[in-house]
Each structure stands twice: as C-alpha cells, then as structure tokens.
N, C-alpha and C positions, 0 to 999 in steps of 0.2 A: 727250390727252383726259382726264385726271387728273382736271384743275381742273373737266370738266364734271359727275362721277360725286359730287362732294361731298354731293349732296343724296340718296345712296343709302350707307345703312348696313347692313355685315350680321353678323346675330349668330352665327352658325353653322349649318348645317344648311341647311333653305331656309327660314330666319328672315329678314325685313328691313325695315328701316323706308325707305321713301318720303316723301320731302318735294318739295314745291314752290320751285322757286328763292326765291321771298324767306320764306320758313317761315312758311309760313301754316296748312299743309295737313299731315297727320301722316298719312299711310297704313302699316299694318304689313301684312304676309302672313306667314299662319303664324307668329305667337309662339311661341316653343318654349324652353324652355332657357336664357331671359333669364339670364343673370349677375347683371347689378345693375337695378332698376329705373330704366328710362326717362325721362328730367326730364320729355319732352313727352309728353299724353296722346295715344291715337289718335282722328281725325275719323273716321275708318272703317278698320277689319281685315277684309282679305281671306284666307279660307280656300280652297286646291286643294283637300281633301280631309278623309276623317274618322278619319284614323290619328291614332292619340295622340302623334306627334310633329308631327303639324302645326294638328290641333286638340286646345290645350292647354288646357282652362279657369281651368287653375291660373298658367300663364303670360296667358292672356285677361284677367283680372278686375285683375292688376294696370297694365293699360295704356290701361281702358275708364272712360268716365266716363260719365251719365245722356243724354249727347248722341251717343255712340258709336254708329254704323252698322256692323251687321257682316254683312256679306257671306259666305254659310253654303254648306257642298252638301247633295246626297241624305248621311244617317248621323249628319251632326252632330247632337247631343242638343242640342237649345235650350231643353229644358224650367226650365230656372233661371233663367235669362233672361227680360226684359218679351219679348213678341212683335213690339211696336213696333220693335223694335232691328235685326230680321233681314230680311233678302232671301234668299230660295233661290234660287238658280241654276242653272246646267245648261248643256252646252258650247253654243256658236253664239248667245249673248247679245251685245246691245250695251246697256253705261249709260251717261247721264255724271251724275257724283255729286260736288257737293265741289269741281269744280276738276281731276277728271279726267276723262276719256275711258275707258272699261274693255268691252275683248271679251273673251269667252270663248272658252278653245280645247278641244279635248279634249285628254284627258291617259288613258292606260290602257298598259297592256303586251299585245305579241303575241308577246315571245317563249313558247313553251310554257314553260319552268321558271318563269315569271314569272305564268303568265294570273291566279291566283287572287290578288295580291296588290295588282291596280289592274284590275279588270276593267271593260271598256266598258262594260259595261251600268248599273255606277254612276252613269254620268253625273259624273266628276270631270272636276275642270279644270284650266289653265293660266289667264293671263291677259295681256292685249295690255294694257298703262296709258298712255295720251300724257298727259304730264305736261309743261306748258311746252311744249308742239310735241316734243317727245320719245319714242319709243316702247319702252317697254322690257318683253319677253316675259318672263314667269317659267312654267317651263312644268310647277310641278309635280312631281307625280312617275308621270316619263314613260316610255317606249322613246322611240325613233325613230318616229313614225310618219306615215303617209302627209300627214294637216294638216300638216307642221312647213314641205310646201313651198309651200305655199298664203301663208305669213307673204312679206311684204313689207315693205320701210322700215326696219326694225329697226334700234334704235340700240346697245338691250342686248341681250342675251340671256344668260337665268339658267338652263341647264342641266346636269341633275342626272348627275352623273359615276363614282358610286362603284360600279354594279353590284349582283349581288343580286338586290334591288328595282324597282331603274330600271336606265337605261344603264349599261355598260360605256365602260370611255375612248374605246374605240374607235368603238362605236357612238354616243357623244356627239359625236364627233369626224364623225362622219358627218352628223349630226343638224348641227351647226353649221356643214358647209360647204354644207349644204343651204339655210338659214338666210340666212346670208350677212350677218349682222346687222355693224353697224361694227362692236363690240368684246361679246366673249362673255367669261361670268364663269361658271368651273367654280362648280359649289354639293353638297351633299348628296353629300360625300363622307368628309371628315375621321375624321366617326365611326365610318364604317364600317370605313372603311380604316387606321386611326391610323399606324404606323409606315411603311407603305405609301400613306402619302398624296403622298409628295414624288414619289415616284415617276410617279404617276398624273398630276399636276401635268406634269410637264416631258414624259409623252407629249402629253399633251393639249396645250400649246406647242405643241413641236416639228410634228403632225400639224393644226391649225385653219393654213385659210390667209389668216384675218383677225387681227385684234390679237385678241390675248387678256389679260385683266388679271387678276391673282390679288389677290383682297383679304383681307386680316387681319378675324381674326373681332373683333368691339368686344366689349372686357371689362367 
C-alpha cells in the first residue's frame, strides 16, 4: 500500500499535507513546525484545534495565499485574517470543499488526568477526508472515545500516540483496533516522547492487528 500513501506528507507532529492523486488540490492540517517552506501553496488548511501547536499562524501565513480556505475551531483567533477565508466548525459537520468530502468527528479526552486539556465542551475535532474515493481519519488530538466506533471504511487512520495529552500506545492501540481502518499511521508522538519514541513505535506494531506504517517526518 506504499505506492497508494504518496499523496500524503507529514511534517511532524499531527502536521500534513493532503493532496489529490493528480495534484491538483493542496490540503494541509495543522501546520506546525514546518522546517523548510512548502513549493505548493494550500487550497484549504484544516485545523483540529486551538493549541499553538496545531494552530500556528506563524507556520499558517507561510503556506496561505489570497485564495486560501481555512477550516478554523471554537479558540482559534482569526482576527488577522480577511473573514472571507474562514469556516468555523464543530464535531458532526459534513462539507465537500475543493475536491474533497470532509466530516467531522469529535476529538476531547475522558481520561481524568487529561479532561482540562481537550475538553468536550470545546467542540474540537478530528476529520473524515475522502480524497479520490479514499478515506483517511486524522483524529486530532484525541483519547479513545466512544465516536472512534461509529467510523466505518477507513483507509488511514492518523492517530495520536504519545500520551500525556492524548493517547497512550496502548490506548491508541485500542483506538485502532476499534477502527479497523486498512493501515494506521502513529502521529503526535516523537516530540513528546524523543528518545522513547522507538520504543512506542514497535509497541504500537507489535499490538495493531491491521498494517500499520510508520512514516519519516519531510525536512
């Protein structure tokens, strides 16, 4: 399944760029921490949330051009911004924008250590994208939660593995056999985890009982 993932890039974190099989279409989620600038500008940047790693205006404005659609939650400051530019959203949306299909899913934490740092009530999200007949879930920054069984079809699935904040391996692990998606791609881990990433990595293999693919962050 290698050859079918080429039109998905990710930068690190739950950073990535989205394209359409013949690149037409330039989708980013969450810019963050971009290394080098982008050759292709974004048609639309989709935000899960309003934490400064994943709404980053300083990574945003280098990737946006006067045509740019940006796809915002409850938090995000858009005040610098035309208003033209923005959609707010909120879980249980359906759009199609561009060339894609786009749901919303919820995204928040139930563990107690966790509740104050994605709380439901925010209204943040994940997102369904069919891209080319393709479904590929980025869910954010998540727990496990009760929506994750409700997903159907899934082709990717981008869930967040480092703990903390979101899942734990284990619990991500959980999350994605629930899922059941063809192939899950750990994300939102590296940095938290640095020298203890490999590790997290090869539970997370070992314990998913579908493919799992680990991808190189783009420099």
């Amino acid at each position: 399944m290698a050859d079918s993932l080429d039109n998905l890039v990710w930068f690190g974190h739950s950073s990535f760029l989205l394209t359409t099989r013949n690149n037409q279409n330039f989708y980013f989620v969450d810019p963050f921490d971009l290394k080098s600038t982008p050759k292709n500008k974004a048609d639309i940047v989709f935000i899960t949330h309003a934490h400064y790693d994943h709404w980053s205006t300083t990574d945003l404005r280098t990737i946006i051009t006067d045509k740019t659609l940006i796809v915002a939650v409850n938090g995000c400051d858009t005040r610098s911004f035309p208003k033209n530019r923005f959609i707010i959203t909120e879980p249980n949306k359906e759009m199609k924008l561009s060339g894609v299909d786009v749901k919303t899913v919820p995204a928040y934490n139930v563990k107690h250590e966790r509740l104050s740092y994605h709380p439901k009530q925010n209204k943040w999200v994940g997102y369904v994208f069919t891209i080319d007949g393709r479904k590929i879930y980025h869910a954010g920054d998540t727990d496990f939660i009760p929506e994750m069984r409700n997903l159907t079809d899934i082709d990717v699935a981008l869930l967040p593995i480092g703990g903390t904040y979101v899942m734990d391996v284990k619990e991500a692990i959980d999350a994605a056999n629930a899922i059941q998606a063809k192939t899950t791609i750990p994300i939102h881990y590296k940095r938290l985890l640095g020298s203890k990433a490999k590790e997290a990595e090869d539970k997370f293999v070992a314990g998913v009982k579908g493919q799992v693919l680990l991808l190189d962050e783009f420099k």
